[in-house]
C-alpha positions as CSV (number, residue, x, y, z in Angstrom):
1,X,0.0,0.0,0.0
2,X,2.8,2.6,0.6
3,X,4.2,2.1,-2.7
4,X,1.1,2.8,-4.6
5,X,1.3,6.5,-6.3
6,X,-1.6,9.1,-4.8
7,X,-4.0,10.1,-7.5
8,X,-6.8,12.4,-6.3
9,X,-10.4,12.2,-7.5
10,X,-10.2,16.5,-7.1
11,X,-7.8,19.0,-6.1
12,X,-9.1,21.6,-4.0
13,X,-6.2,23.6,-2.4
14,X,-8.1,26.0,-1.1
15,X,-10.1,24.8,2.0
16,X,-11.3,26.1,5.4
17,X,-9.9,23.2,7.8
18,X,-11.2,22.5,11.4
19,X,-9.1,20.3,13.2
20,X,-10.5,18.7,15.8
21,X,-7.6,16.8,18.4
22,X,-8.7,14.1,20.2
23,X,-6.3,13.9,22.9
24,X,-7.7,10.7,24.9
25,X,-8.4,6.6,23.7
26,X,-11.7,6.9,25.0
27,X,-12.3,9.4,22.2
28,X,-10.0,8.3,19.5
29,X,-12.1,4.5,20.5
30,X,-15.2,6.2,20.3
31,X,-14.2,7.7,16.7
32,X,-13.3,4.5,15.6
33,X,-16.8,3.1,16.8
34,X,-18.7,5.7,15.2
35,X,-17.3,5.0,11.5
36,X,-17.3,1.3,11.7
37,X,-14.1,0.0,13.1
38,X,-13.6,-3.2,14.6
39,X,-12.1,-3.5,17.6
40,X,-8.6,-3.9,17.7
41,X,-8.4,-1.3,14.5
42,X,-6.0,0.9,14.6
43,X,-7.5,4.5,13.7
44,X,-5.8,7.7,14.3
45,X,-8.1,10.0,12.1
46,X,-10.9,11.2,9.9
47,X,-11.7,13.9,7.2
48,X,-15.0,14.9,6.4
49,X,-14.7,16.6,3.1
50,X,-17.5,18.9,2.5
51,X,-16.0,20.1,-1.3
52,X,-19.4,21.8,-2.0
53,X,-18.9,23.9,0.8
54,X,-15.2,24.8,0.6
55,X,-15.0,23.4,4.1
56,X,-13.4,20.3,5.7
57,X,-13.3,18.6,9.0
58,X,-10.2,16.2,10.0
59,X,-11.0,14.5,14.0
60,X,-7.4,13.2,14.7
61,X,-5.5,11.9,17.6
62,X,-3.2,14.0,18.7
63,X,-1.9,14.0,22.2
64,X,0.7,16.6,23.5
65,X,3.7,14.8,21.6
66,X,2.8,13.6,18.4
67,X,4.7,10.4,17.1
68,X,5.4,10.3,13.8
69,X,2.7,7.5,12.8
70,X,0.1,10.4,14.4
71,X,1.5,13.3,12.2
72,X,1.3,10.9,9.3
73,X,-2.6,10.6,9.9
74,X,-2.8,14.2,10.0
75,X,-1.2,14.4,6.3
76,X,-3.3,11.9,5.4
77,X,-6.9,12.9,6.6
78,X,-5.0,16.8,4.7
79,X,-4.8,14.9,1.5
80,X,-8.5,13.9,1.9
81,X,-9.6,17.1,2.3
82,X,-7.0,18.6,-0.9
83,X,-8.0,15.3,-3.6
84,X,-11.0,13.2,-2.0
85,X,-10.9,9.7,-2.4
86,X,-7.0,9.1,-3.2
87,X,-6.4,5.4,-2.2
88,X,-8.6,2.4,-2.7
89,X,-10.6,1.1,0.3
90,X,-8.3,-0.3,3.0
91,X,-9.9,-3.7,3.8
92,X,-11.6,-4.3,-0.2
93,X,-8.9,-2.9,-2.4
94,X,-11.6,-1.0,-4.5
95,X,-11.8,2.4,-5.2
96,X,-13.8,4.7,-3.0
97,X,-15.5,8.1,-3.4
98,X,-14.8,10.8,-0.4
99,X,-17.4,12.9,-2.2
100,X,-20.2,14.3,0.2
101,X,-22.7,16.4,-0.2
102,X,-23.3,19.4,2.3
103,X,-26.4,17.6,3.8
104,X,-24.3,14.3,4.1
105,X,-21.2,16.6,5.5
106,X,-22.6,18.4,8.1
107,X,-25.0,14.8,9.4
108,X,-21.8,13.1,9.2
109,X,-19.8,16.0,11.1
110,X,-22.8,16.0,13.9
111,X,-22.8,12.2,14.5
112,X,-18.9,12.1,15.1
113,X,-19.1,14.8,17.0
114,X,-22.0,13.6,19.2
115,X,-20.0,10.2,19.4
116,X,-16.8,11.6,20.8
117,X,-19.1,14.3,23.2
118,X,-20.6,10.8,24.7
119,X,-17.6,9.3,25.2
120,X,-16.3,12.4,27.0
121,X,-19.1,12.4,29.4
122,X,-18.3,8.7,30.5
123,X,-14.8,9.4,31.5
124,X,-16.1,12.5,33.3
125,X,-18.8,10.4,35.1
126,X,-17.2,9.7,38.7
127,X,-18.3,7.5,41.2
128,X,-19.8,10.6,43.5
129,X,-21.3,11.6,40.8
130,X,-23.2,8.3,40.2
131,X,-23.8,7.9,43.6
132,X,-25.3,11.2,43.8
133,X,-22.7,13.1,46.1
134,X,-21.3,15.5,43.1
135,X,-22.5,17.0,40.8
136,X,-22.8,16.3,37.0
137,X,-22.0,19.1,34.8
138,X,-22.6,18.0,31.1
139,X,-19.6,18.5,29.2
140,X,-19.2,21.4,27.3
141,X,-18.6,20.6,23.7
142,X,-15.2,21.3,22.5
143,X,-15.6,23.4,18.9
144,X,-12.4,22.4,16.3
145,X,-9.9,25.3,15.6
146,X,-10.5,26.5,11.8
147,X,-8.0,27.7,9.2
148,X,-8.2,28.5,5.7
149,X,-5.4,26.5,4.7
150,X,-4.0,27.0,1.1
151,X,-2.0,24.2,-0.4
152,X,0.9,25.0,-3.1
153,X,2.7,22.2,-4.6
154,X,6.2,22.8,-5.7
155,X,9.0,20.4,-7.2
156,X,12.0,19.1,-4.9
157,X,14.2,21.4,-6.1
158,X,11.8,24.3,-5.6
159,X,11.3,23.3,-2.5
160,X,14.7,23.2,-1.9
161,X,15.3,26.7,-2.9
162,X,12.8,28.0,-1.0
163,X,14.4,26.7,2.2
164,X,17.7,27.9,1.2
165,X,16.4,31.4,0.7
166,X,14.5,31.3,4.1
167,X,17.2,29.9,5.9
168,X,16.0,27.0,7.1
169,X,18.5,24.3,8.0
170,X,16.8,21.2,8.5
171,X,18.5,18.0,7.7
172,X,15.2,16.8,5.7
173,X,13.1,18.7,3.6
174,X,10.5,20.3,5.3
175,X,8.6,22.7,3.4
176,X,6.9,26.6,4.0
177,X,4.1,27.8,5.8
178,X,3.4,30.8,6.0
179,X,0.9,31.9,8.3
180,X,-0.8,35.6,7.9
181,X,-0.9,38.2,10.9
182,X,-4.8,37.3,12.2
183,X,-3.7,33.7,12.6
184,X,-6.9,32.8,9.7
185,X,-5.0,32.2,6.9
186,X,-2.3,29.4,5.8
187,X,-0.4,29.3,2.8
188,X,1.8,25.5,2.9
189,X,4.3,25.3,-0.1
190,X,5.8,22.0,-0.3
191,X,6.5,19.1,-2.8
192,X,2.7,16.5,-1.8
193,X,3.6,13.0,-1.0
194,X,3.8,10.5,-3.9
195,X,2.5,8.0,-2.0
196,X,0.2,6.9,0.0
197,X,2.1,6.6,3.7
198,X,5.4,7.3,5.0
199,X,7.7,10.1,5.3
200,X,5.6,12.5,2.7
201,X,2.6,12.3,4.6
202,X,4.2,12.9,7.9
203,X,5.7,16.1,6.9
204,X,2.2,17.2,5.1
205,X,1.2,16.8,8.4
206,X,3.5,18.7,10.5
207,X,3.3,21.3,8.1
208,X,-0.3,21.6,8.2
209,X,-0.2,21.9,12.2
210,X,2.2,24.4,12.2
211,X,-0.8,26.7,10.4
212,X,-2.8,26.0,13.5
213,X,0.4,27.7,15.6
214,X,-0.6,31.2,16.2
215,X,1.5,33.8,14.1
216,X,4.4,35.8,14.9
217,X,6.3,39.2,13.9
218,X,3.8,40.7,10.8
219,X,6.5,42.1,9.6
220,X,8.9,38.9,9.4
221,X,5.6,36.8,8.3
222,X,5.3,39.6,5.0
223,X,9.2,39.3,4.6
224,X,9.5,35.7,4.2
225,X,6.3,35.9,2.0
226,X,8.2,38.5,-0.4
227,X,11.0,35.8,-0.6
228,X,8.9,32.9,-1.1
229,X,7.0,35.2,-4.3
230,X,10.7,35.6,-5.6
231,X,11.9,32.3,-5.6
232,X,8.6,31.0,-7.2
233,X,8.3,33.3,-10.3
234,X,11.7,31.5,-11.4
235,X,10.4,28.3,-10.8
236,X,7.9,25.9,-12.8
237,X,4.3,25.2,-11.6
238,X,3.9,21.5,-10.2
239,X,0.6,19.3,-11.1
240,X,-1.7,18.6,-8.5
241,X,-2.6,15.0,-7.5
242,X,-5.1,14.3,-9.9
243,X,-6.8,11.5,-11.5
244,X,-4.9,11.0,-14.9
Protein backbone atom coordinates (compact mmCIF):
# COMPACT_ATOMS: atom_id res chain seq x y z
CA UNK A 1 0.00 0.00 0.00
CA UNK A 2 2.79 2.60 0.56
CA UNK A 3 4.20 2.10 -2.73
CA UNK A 4 1.15 2.85 -4.59
CA UNK A 5 1.34 6.53 -6.31
CA UNK A 6 -1.59 9.05 -4.84
CA UNK A 7 -4.03 10.11 -7.54
CA UNK A 8 -6.75 12.44 -6.31
CA UNK A 9 -10.41 12.24 -7.46
CA UNK A 10 -10.15 16.45 -7.14
CA UNK A 11 -7.81 19.01 -6.13
CA UNK A 12 -9.14 21.62 -4.03
CA UNK A 13 -6.20 23.59 -2.44
CA UNK A 14 -8.08 26.00 -1.06
CA UNK A 15 -10.13 24.80 1.96
CA UNK A 16 -11.27 26.08 5.35
CA UNK A 17 -9.93 23.18 7.81
CA UNK A 18 -11.25 22.53 11.38
CA UNK A 19 -9.07 20.31 13.19
CA UNK A 20 -10.49 18.67 15.81
CA UNK A 21 -7.64 16.85 18.38
CA UNK A 22 -8.72 14.12 20.20
CA UNK A 23 -6.30 13.88 22.91
CA UNK A 24 -7.74 10.73 24.93
CA UNK A 25 -8.37 6.60 23.74
CA UNK A 26 -11.67 6.92 24.97
CA UNK A 27 -12.32 9.43 22.20
CA UNK A 28 -10.00 8.30 19.46
CA UNK A 29 -12.06 4.51 20.53
CA UNK A 30 -15.21 6.21 20.34
CA UNK A 31 -14.22 7.74 16.74
CA UNK A 32 -13.28 4.47 15.61
CA UNK A 33 -16.81 3.14 16.82
CA UNK A 34 -18.73 5.70 15.16
CA UNK A 35 -17.30 4.95 11.52
CA UNK A 36 -17.33 1.34 11.75
CA UNK A 37 -14.13 0.01 13.14
CA UNK A 38 -13.55 -3.24 14.64
CA UNK A 39 -12.05 -3.52 17.63
CA UNK A 40 -8.55 -3.90 17.67
CA UNK A 41 -8.36 -1.26 14.54
CA UNK A 42 -6.04 0.92 14.55
CA UNK A 43 -7.53 4.48 13.65
CA UNK A 44 -5.81 7.74 14.27
CA UNK A 45 -8.09 9.99 12.13
CA UNK A 46 -10.90 11.18 9.89
CA UNK A 47 -11.65 13.85 7.19
CA UNK A 48 -14.97 14.91 6.44
CA UNK A 49 -14.71 16.64 3.08
CA UNK A 50 -17.52 18.90 2.50
CA UNK A 51 -16.04 20.14 -1.34
CA UNK A 52 -19.41 21.84 -2.04
CA UNK A 53 -18.89 23.91 0.77
CA UNK A 54 -15.22 24.76 0.57
CA UNK A 55 -15.00 23.36 4.11
CA UNK A 56 -13.38 20.32 5.73
CA UNK A 57 -13.34 18.56 9.00
CA UNK A 58 -10.20 16.15 9.96
CA UNK A 59 -11.03 14.49 14.00
CA UNK A 60 -7.36 13.25 14.68
CA UNK A 61 -5.51 11.89 17.57
CA UNK A 62 -3.20 14.03 18.66
CA UNK A 63 -1.93 14.03 22.24
CA UNK A 64 0.73 16.61 23.53
CA UNK A 65 3.74 14.83 21.61
CA UNK A 66 2.83 13.60 18.35
CA UNK A 67 4.74 10.37 17.08
CA UNK A 68 5.40 10.33 13.76
CA UNK A 69 2.68 7.46 12.85
CA UNK A 70 0.10 10.39 14.38
CA UNK A 71 1.49 13.26 12.15
CA UNK A 72 1.28 10.85 9.27
CA UNK A 73 -2.56 10.57 9.86
CA UNK A 74 -2.76 14.21 9.96
CA UNK A 75 -1.18 14.37 6.25
CA UNK A 76 -3.28 11.86 5.40
CA UNK A 77 -6.86 12.92 6.59
CA UNK A 78 -5.04 16.79 4.72
CA UNK A 79 -4.79 14.88 1.53
CA UNK A 80 -8.54 13.88 1.89
CA UNK A 81 -9.56 17.14 2.30
CA UNK A 82 -7.04 18.59 -0.92
CA UNK A 83 -8.02 15.34 -3.60
CA UNK A 84 -10.98 13.18 -2.05
CA UNK A 85 -10.86 9.71 -2.41
CA UNK A 86 -7.00 9.14 -3.24
CA UNK A 87 -6.35 5.37 -2.20
CA UNK A 88 -8.62 2.36 -2.68
CA UNK A 89 -10.55 1.11 0.32
CA UNK A 90 -8.29 -0.34 3.03
CA UNK A 91 -9.90 -3.72 3.85
CA UNK A 92 -11.62 -4.31 -0.16
CA UNK A 93 -8.86 -2.94 -2.37
CA UNK A 94 -11.61 -0.97 -4.55
CA UNK A 95 -11.78 2.37 -5.22
CA UNK A 96 -13.76 4.67 -2.99
CA UNK A 97 -15.49 8.09 -3.42
CA UNK A 98 -14.80 10.79 -0.44
CA UNK A 99 -17.37 12.91 -2.21
CA UNK A 100 -20.19 14.27 0.21
CA UNK A 101 -22.68 16.40 -0.16
CA UNK A 102 -23.32 19.36 2.30
CA UNK A 103 -26.37 17.61 3.80
CA UNK A 104 -24.26 14.34 4.09
CA UNK A 105 -21.24 16.62 5.48
CA UNK A 106 -22.56 18.40 8.10
CA UNK A 107 -24.99 14.78 9.42
CA UNK A 108 -21.79 13.14 9.25
CA UNK A 109 -19.83 15.97 11.15
CA UNK A 110 -22.79 16.02 13.87
CA UNK A 111 -22.84 12.21 14.48
CA UNK A 112 -18.95 12.10 15.15
CA UNK A 113 -19.11 14.77 16.95
CA UNK A 114 -22.05 13.63 19.18
CA UNK A 115 -20.03 10.20 19.44
CA UNK A 116 -16.78 11.64 20.79
CA UNK A 117 -19.08 14.29 23.24
CA UNK A 118 -20.56 10.80 24.73
CA UNK A 119 -17.59 9.35 25.17
CA UNK A 120 -16.29 12.42 26.96
CA UNK A 121 -19.14 12.38 29.41
CA UNK A 122 -18.34 8.66 30.52
CA UNK A 123 -14.80 9.40 31.50
CA UNK A 124 -16.07 12.54 33.29
CA UNK A 125 -18.77 10.43 35.14
CA UNK A 126 -17.16 9.69 38.73
CA UNK A 127 -18.33 7.55 41.18
CA UNK A 128 -19.85 10.56 43.48
CA UNK A 129 -21.28 11.62 40.79
CA UNK A 130 -23.21 8.31 40.17
CA UNK A 131 -23.81 7.88 43.63
CA UNK A 132 -25.32 11.17 43.82
CA UNK A 133 -22.74 13.08 46.08
CA UNK A 134 -21.30 15.51 43.11
CA UNK A 135 -22.48 17.03 40.78
CA UNK A 136 -22.82 16.31 37.04
CA UNK A 137 -21.99 19.10 34.83
CA UNK A 138 -22.59 17.98 31.13
CA UNK A 139 -19.61 18.46 29.20
CA UNK A 140 -19.15 21.36 27.27
CA UNK A 141 -18.60 20.58 23.71
CA UNK A 142 -15.16 21.34 22.53
CA UNK A 143 -15.60 23.43 18.93
CA UNK A 144 -12.38 22.40 16.26
CA UNK A 145 -9.88 25.25 15.62
CA UNK A 146 -10.54 26.50 11.82
CA UNK A 147 -8.03 27.71 9.19
CA UNK A 148 -8.18 28.52 5.69
CA UNK A 149 -5.43 26.51 4.69
CA UNK A 150 -3.97 27.03 1.07
CA UNK A 151 -1.99 24.17 -0.44
CA UNK A 152 0.91 24.96 -3.13
CA UNK A 153 2.72 22.18 -4.64
CA UNK A 154 6.19 22.79 -5.66
CA UNK A 155 8.99 20.43 -7.20
CA UNK A 156 11.99 19.13 -4.89
CA UNK A 157 14.18 21.45 -6.13
CA UNK A 158 11.75 24.29 -5.60
CA UNK A 159 11.30 23.30 -2.53
CA UNK A 160 14.73 23.20 -1.95
CA UNK A 161 15.28 26.66 -2.89
CA UNK A 162 12.78 28.02 -1.00
CA UNK A 163 14.36 26.73 2.21
CA UNK A 164 17.69 27.86 1.22
CA UNK A 165 16.42 31.38 0.67
CA UNK A 166 14.51 31.31 4.11
CA UNK A 167 17.22 29.90 5.91
CA UNK A 168 15.95 27.04 7.09
CA UNK A 169 18.46 24.31 8.04
CA UNK A 170 16.83 21.16 8.51
CA UNK A 171 18.55 18.04 7.75
CA UNK A 172 15.18 16.79 5.72
CA UNK A 173 13.11 18.68 3.63
CA UNK A 174 10.52 20.29 5.31
CA UNK A 175 8.60 22.71 3.44
CA UNK A 176 6.87 26.58 3.96
CA UNK A 177 4.07 27.81 5.78
CA UNK A 178 3.38 30.76 5.95
CA UNK A 179 0.94 31.95 8.33
CA UNK A 180 -0.78 35.58 7.87
CA UNK A 181 -0.89 38.25 10.87
CA UNK A 182 -4.75 37.29 12.19
CA UNK A 183 -3.65 33.66 12.62
CA UNK A 184 -6.92 32.78 9.74
CA UNK A 185 -5.03 32.19 6.94
CA UNK A 186 -2.34 29.43 5.80
CA UNK A 187 -0.41 29.27 2.84
CA UNK A 188 1.77 25.52 2.86
CA UNK A 189 4.29 25.30 -0.14
CA UNK A 190 5.77 21.98 -0.34
CA UNK A 191 6.50 19.05 -2.78
CA UNK A 192 2.75 16.53 -1.85
CA UNK A 193 3.59 13.03 -1.04
CA UNK A 194 3.75 10.49 -3.87
CA UNK A 195 2.55 8.00 -1.96
CA UNK A 196 0.22 6.92 0.04
CA UNK A 197 2.05 6.59 3.74
CA UNK A 198 5.42 7.30 5.05
CA UNK A 199 7.65 10.14 5.26
CA UNK A 200 5.62 12.54 2.67
CA UNK A 201 2.62 12.33 4.56
CA UNK A 202 4.17 12.93 7.94
CA UNK A 203 5.67 16.05 6.90
CA UNK A 204 2.21 17.17 5.10
CA UNK A 205 1.18 16.76 8.37
CA UNK A 206 3.50 18.69 10.51
CA UNK A 207 3.31 21.25 8.09
CA UNK A 208 -0.27 21.62 8.21
CA UNK A 209 -0.15 21.89 12.23
CA UNK A 210 2.18 24.38 12.16
CA UNK A 211 -0.81 26.71 10.40
CA UNK A 212 -2.82 26.01 13.53
CA UNK A 213 0.42 27.66 15.59
CA UNK A 214 -0.55 31.22 16.19
CA UNK A 215 1.52 33.77 14.09
CA UNK A 216 4.42 35.84 14.93
CA UNK A 217 6.30 39.16 13.86
CA UNK A 218 3.77 40.65 10.85
CA UNK A 219 6.54 42.12 9.62
CA UNK A 220 8.93 38.93 9.36
CA UNK A 221 5.63 36.85 8.27
CA UNK A 222 5.28 39.61 5.04
CA UNK A 223 9.22 39.27 4.62
CA UNK A 224 9.55 35.69 4.17
CA UNK A 225 6.31 35.86 2.03
CA UNK A 226 8.19 38.46 -0.38
CA UNK A 227 11.04 35.81 -0.57
CA UNK A 228 8.90 32.94 -1.06
CA UNK A 229 7.00 35.25 -4.33
CA UNK A 230 10.69 35.63 -5.62
CA UNK A 231 11.85 32.34 -5.59
CA UNK A 232 8.58 30.97 -7.19
CA UNK A 233 8.28 33.35 -10.32
CA UNK A 234 11.74 31.54 -11.37
CA UNK A 235 10.37 28.33 -10.76
CA UNK A 236 7.86 25.88 -12.83
CA UNK A 237 4.27 25.15 -11.58
CA UNK A 238 3.93 21.53 -10.16
CA UNK A 239 0.63 19.35 -11.09
CA UNK A 240 -1.74 18.61 -8.53
CA UNK A 241 -2.55 15.02 -7.47
CA UNK A 242 -5.06 14.32 -9.89
CA UNK A 243 -6.79 11.48 -11.51
CA UNK A 244 -4.93 10.99 -14.92
Amino acid sequence: MAAMPVQGEWWHPRQVVTLHALDTARQTDALRRAVGGHTGMELAGVAVPDPDSGRCDIYVALPAGPSAFQLEAVGHEVLHCLAGGFHPDMLTGKKTSSYLSARQAAAQREGLSSAIDAAEKQSRWTLSCTLGTGSCPPPVRKSGTSVEITVHPVSPDTQDRLERALGQTSQRPEGITLTDSSGRRCDLYLTLPPTYLGRGMENLGRRMLACFTPPGNAGASEQRRRIVDEVLAGSPAERPPTVP
